[in-house]
Every structure is written in C-alpha cells, then in structure tokens.
C-alpha positions as a printed Julia matrix, in Angstrom:
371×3 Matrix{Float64}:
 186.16  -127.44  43.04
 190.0   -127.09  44.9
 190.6   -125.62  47.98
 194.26  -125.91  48.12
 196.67  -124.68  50.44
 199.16  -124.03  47.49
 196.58  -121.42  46.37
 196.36  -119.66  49.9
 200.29  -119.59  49.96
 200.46  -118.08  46.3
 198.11  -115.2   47.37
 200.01  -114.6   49.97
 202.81  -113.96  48.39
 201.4   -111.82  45.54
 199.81  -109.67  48.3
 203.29  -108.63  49.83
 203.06  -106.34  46.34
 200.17  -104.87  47.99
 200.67  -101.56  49.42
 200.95  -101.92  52.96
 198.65   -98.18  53.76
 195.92   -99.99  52.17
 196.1   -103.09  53.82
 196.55  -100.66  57.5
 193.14   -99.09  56.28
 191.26  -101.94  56.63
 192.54  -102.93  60.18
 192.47  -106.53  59.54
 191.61  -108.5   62.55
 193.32  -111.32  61.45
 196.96  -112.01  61.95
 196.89  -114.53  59.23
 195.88  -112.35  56.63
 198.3   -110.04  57.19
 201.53  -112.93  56.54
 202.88  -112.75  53.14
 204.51  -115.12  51.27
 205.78  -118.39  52.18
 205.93  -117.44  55.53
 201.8   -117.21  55.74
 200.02  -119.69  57.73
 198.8   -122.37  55.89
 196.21  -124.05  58.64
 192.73  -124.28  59.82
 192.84  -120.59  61.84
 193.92  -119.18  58.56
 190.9   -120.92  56.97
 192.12  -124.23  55.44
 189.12  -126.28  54.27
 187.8   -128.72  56.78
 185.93  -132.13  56.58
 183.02  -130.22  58.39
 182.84  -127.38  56.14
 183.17  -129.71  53.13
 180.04  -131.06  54.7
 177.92  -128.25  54.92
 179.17  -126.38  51.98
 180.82  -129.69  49.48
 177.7   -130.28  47.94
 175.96  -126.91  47.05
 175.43  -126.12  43.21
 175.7   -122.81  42.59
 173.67  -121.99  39.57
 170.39  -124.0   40.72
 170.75  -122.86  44.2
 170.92  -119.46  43.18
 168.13  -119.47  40.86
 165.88  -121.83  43.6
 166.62  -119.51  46.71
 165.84  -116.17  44.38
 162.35  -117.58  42.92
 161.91  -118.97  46.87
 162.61  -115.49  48.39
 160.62  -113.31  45.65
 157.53  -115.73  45.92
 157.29  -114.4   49.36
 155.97  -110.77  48.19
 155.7   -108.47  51.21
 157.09  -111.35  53.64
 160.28  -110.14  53.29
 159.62  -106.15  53.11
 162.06  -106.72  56.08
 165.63  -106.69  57.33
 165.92  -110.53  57.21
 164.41  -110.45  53.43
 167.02  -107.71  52.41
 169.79  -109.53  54.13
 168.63  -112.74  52.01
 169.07  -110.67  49.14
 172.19  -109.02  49.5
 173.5   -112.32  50.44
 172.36  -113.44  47.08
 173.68  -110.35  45.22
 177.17  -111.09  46.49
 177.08  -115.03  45.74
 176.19  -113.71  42.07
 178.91  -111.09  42.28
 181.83  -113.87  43.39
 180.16  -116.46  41.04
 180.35  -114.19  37.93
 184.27  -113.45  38.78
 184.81  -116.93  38.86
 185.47  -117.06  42.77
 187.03  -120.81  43.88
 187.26  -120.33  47.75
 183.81  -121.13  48.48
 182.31  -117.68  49.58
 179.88  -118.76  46.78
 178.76  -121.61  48.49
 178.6   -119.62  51.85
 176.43  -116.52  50.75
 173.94  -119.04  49.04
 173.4   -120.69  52.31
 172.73  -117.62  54.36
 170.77  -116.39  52.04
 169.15  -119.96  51.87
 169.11  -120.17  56.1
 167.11  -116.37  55.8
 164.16  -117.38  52.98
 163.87  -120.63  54.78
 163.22  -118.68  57.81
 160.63  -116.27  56.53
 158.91  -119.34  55.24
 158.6   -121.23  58.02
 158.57  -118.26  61.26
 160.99  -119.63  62.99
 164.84  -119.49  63.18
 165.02  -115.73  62.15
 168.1   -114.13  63.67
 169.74  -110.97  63.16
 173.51  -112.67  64.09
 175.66  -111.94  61.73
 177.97  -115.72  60.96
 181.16  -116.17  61.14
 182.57  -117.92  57.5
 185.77  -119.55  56.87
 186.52  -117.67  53.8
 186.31  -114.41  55.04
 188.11  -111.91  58.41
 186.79  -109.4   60.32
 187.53  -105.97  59.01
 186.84  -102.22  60.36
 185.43  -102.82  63.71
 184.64   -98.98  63.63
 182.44   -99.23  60.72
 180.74  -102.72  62.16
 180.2   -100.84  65.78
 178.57   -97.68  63.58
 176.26  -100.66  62.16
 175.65  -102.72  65.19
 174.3    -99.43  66.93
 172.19   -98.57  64.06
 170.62  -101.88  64.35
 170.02  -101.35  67.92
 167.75   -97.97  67.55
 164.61   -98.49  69.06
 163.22   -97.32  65.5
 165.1    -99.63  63.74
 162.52  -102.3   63.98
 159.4    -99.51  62.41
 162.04   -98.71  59.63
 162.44  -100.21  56.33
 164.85   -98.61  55.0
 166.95   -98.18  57.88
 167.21  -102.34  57.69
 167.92  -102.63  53.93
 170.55  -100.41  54.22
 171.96  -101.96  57.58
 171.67  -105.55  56.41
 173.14  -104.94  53.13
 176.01  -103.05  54.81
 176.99  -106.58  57.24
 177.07  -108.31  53.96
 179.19  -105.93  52.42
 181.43  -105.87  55.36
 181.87  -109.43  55.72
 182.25  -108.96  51.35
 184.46  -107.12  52.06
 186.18  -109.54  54.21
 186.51  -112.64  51.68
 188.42  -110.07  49.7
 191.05  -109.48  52.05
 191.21  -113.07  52.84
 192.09  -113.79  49.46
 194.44  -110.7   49.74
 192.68  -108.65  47.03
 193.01  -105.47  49.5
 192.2   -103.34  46.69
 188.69  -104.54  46.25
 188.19  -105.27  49.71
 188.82  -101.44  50.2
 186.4   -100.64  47.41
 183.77  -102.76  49.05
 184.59  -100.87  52.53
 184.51   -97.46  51.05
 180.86   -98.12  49.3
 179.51   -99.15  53.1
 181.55   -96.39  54.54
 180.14   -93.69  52.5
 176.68   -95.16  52.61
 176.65   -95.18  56.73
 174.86   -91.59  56.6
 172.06   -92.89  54.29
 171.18   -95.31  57.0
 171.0    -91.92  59.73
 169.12   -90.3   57.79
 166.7    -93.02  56.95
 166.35   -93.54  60.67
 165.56   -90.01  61.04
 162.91   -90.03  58.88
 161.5    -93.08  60.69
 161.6    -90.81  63.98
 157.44   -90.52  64.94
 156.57   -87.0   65.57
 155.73   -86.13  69.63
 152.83   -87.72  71.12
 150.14   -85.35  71.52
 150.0    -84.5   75.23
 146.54   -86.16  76.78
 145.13   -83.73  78.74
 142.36   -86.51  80.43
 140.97   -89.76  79.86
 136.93   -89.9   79.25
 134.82   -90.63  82.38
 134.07   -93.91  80.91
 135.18   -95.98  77.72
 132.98   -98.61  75.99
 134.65  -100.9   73.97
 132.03  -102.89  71.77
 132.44  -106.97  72.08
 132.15  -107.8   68.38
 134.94  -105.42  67.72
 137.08  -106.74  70.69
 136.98  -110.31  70.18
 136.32  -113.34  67.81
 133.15  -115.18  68.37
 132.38  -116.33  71.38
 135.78  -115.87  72.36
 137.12  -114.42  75.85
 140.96  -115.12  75.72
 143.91  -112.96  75.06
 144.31  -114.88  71.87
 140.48  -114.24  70.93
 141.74  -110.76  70.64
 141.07  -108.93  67.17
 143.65  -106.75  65.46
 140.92  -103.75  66.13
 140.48  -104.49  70.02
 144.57  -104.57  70.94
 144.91  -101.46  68.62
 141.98   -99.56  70.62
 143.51  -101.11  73.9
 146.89   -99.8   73.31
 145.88   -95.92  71.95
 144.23   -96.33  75.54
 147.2    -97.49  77.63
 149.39   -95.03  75.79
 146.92   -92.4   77.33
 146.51   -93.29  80.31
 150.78   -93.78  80.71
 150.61   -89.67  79.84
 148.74   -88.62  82.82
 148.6    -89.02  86.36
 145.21   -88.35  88.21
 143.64   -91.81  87.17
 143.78   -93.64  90.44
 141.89   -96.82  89.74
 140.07   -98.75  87.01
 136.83  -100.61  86.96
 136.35  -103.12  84.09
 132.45  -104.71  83.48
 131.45  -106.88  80.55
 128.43  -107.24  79.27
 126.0   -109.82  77.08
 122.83  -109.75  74.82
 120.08  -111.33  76.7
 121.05  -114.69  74.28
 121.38  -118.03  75.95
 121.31  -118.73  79.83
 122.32  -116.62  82.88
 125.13  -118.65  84.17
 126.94  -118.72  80.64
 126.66  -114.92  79.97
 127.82  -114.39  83.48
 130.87  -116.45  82.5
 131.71  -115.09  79.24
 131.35  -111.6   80.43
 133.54  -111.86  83.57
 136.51  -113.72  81.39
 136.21  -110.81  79.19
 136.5   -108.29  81.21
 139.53  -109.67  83.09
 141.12  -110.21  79.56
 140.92  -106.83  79.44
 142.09  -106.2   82.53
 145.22  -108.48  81.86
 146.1   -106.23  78.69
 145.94  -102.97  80.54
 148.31  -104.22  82.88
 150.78  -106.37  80.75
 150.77  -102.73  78.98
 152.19  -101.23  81.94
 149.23   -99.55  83.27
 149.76   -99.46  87.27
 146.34   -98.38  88.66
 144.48  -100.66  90.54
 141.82  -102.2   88.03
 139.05  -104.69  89.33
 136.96  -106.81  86.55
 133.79  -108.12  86.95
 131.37  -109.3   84.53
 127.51  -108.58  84.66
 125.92  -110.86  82.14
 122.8   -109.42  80.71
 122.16  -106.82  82.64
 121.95  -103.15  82.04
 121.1   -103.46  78.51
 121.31  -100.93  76.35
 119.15  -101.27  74.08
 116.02  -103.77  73.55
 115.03  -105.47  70.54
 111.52  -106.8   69.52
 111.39  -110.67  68.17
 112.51  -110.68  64.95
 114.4   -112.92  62.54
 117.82  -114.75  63.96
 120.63  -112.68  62.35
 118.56  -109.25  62.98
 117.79  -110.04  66.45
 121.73  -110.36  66.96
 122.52  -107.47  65.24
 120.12  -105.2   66.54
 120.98  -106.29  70.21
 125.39  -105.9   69.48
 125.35  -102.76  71.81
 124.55  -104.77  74.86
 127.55  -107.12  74.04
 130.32  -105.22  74.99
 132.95  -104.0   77.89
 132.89  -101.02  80.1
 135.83   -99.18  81.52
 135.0    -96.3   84.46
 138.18   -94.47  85.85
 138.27   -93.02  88.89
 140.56   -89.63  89.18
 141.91   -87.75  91.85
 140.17   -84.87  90.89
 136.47   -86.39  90.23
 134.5    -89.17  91.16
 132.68   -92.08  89.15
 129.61   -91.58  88.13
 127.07   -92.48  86.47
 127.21   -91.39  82.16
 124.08   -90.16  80.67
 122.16   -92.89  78.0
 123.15   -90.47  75.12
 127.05   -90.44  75.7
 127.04   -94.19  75.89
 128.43   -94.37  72.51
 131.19   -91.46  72.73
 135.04   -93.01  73.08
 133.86   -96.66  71.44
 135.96   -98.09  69.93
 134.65  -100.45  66.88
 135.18  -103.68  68.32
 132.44  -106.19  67.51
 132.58  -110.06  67.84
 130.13  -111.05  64.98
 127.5   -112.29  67.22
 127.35  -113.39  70.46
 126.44  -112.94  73.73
C-alpha cells in the first residue's frame, strides 16, 4: 500500500471543483484541508505518513483482522451490550465501508485498530476509555454536532442507557467518518455522513428520555428496626466489604436511598449476630467485623447519622434448635446469624421490637452457613 504525497496534492486540486457552501457546512477545523491545489500543504500537520504511524498501522491485514476482531467481539455475547461494544462495532462497520470502496489512505487500518483496542478491552477489563482518538487520516469537523454528542455522553443516565450509547458511539465514529472524507476532499460524502449523524441526534434525546427513571416514591419513615439476615449479606464466613453478596449491597442501598429521603433519623445502631456454632471469642469477632462492614457501607453511601457497630456473638438468639444432623442444625439455626439495624428518630425512641415482627423489613441475605 502507497501513501504518497503526489496523491494528497492531486486531491487537492480536484477538490477546488468542490463547491465551496459545502465545504463552509462542514466547518473544517483544519486549515490544511481547506488548501487546494498545488498550493496545499504537503507535510506531517496535513497528515503525511510517518515512520511511527507506519509502525503501528504498516503491518495490519485488513481482511483477517476484520474477520478476527468481528468473531473476537461477537464471542463476547452480552459483554459488549455496551457503549464500548457498539463503538467496536461501528468502528468495524466503517473499516468494512472504506475497505469495500477500495480506500488507500489507511483509515482502514485505523478503524480496525480501535475497534481492535475496544474488544481487547472488554476482554481483558482494563483499558476501556470513552476518548475519542485523534487519526492521521482524518480532521475535526462540526464542533456543534460533536459538543451536542459530548453532552449526551455526559447525562447522568447515559451510563443506565443502552441505546442512548449505541447511538452516541456510533455517531463519534461517524463524525470522525465523516472526517477521513473531507481529508481526502470528498466533501460530498463527508456531508452525507454528517447529515445521517445530524438527523439522528434526536433519536439519541429521545432514547435518553426513555431511560429517565420515574420519581422516587417519597419515604414517609424508616422501620423501627431492620434485620438483615447473614447468609443473604455475605459469603461464607466472610466479614469484608468484598464478602459482600449482590443481594446484601442491593438491600443496603434501597436502605440508604431511604434513609437520604428523610430527616428525623438521628443516629444508627448496628449489632451482628452468630449461631451458637464454634467458640465465644470467634463469633464475637466475626459478628463485630460484620457489623462495622455494614456500618462502612451506610456511610460510604452518604448516610450522615451517627452509626455505632458492635457485634454480640451468640447472644440473643432467635430461635433454638434441638441436636440434629450437621446441615439441618445450620439451617434451622440461620435466623440467629444475622445483623441488626435500630434507628433512633427525633420523634420516637428505640425500643425494644416484639419476637413476632423480628422478621418484617429482612432482607434475604443469607451466608450459606456459618456462624
């Protein structure tokens, strides 16, 4: 493949035919772009190829990278349900666009690797960015319809809304589509590309309208006291934020939600419990890290009333279970394993909860055994 200067210069002087109302609609960023005939720049600001990018971009083969990165990127199933996924594919949708119109410039081999750079990403975890690059081969267009996209992407629904993120990341790559066509001074598709994201800027309002979550139902008060159950809350025989199940956080954060949506709850007193299984000292200790885990959530969730966290070992059970066989006897005693919240209001004060509304306000949270 030939990147040659001659080239540039002989597109630049076939796009002084160009009609100079389109080119204005674009608002080309770009000096460069705008020079026409022999007079355009022929240099590395007006992208000549460079040893670096030769590097990077020299050796990619189109056809098997195209085919690798799309069987990569659709072997991740609902791994990339998600802006960087759609970005991946548009990326690859405009590589196969340029490839199948016999594109020389090298946008090919730039579109593969972002789209290469985004399923490696969702592979791996790590590296996932939502920057948009900056490629040799293509200028910086309608900064009205980028700003338009660059606040869409910063809605604080954006990141709940799939939709709203295919049709955001799809637009950047049709922007900077767009781009490579004016760079290569083919202002009439470059404007067809802009037109297509221009028109389709209203689809992504709408979708993020549709992602807006209805009002949160106004909490009138927060129960007395809340139990959360131990297997529910964490793994087994596990105390430690990261010991957290799914099921815990999600009944921890319905709570802080709550508790941010009214004002009389002046403090917060946080016990955990243990089945009467193994000795005194470890229950004690497995209880109290519990309920200062707890603790620790509530407040890195923003809750500002004073808590206090203790934890009681195996006292105050709740229920007691005759000798029986192993797995039974921890079954029937997973009531006592568990973590008490009392909140103390301006209007009332603590006391204590009758046996029979032990069980009201718990949510599921159950540790698969122990203590």
């Amino acid at each position: 493949m030939k990147y040659s200067l001659i080239a540039i210069a002989l597109a630049a002087m076939l796009a002084g035919c160009s009609s100079s109302a389109t080119r204005d609609r674009l608002q080309i960023q770009d000096p460069t772009v705008l020079q026409t005939g022999f007079s355009a720049t022929q240099s590395q600001p007006a992208g000549a190829v460079t040893p670096q990018w030769i590097g990077t971009y020299g050796g990619v083969k189109n056809s098997a990278m195209l085919s690798a990165v799309q069987s990569r990127l659709n072997a991740l199933g609902e791994r990339k349900s998600n802006y960087f996924g759609d970005k991946a594919q548009c990326w690859l949708n405009a590589a196969r666009d340029e490839r199948s119109g016999h594109d020389g410039w090298g946008f090919v081999e730039e579109a593969l690797v972002q789209a290469n750079n985004l399923t490696t990403a969702l592979e791996t975890g790590q590296g996932l960015s939502t920057d948009n690059p900056e490629l040799r081969t293509a200028s910086v267009l309608r900064p009205d319809l980028w700003k338009q996209v660059l606040t869409a992407k910063g809605s604080p629904l954006f990141p709940q809304c799939q939709e709203a993120q295919r049709l955001t990341a799809c637009s950047e790559v049709e922007l900077i589509h767009a781009g490579h066509e004016a760079w290569t001074r083919d202002f009439d598709e470059s404007t067809r590309l802009v037109d297509g994201v221009e028109k389709g800027l209203p689809g992504i309002a709408a979708a993020l309208e549709a992602c807006t979550p209805p009002p949160a139902a106004k909490v009138d008060s927060i129960p007395q006291k809340v139990t959360l159950q131990v297997d529910a809350t964490f793994r087994f025989n596990r105390s430690d934020l990261a010991g957290m199940l799914p099921a815990g956080k999600a009944k921890l954060d319905e709570l802080i939600r709550n508790l941010k949506q009214v004002d009389d709850v002046t403090s917060i007193s946080i016990e955990g419990y243990t089945d009467r299984l193994g000795s005194d000292s470890y229950n004690r200790q497995l209880s109290a890290k519990r309920a200062e885990t707890v603790k620790r959530y509530l407040q890195g969730g923003g809750v500002s009333a004073p808590i206090s966290a203790r934890g009681r070992g195996k006292e105050d059970p709740v229920v007691q279970c005759e000798d029986r066989g192993h797995e039974a006897l921890i079954a029937c005693l997973a009531p006592n394993r568990r973590v008490e919240l009392d909140f103390v209001r301006t209007s009332t004060r603590t006391s204590a909860v009758p046996q029979d509304e032990r069980t009201q306000n718990q949510p599921v949270m159950q540790d698969q055994q122990a203590h």
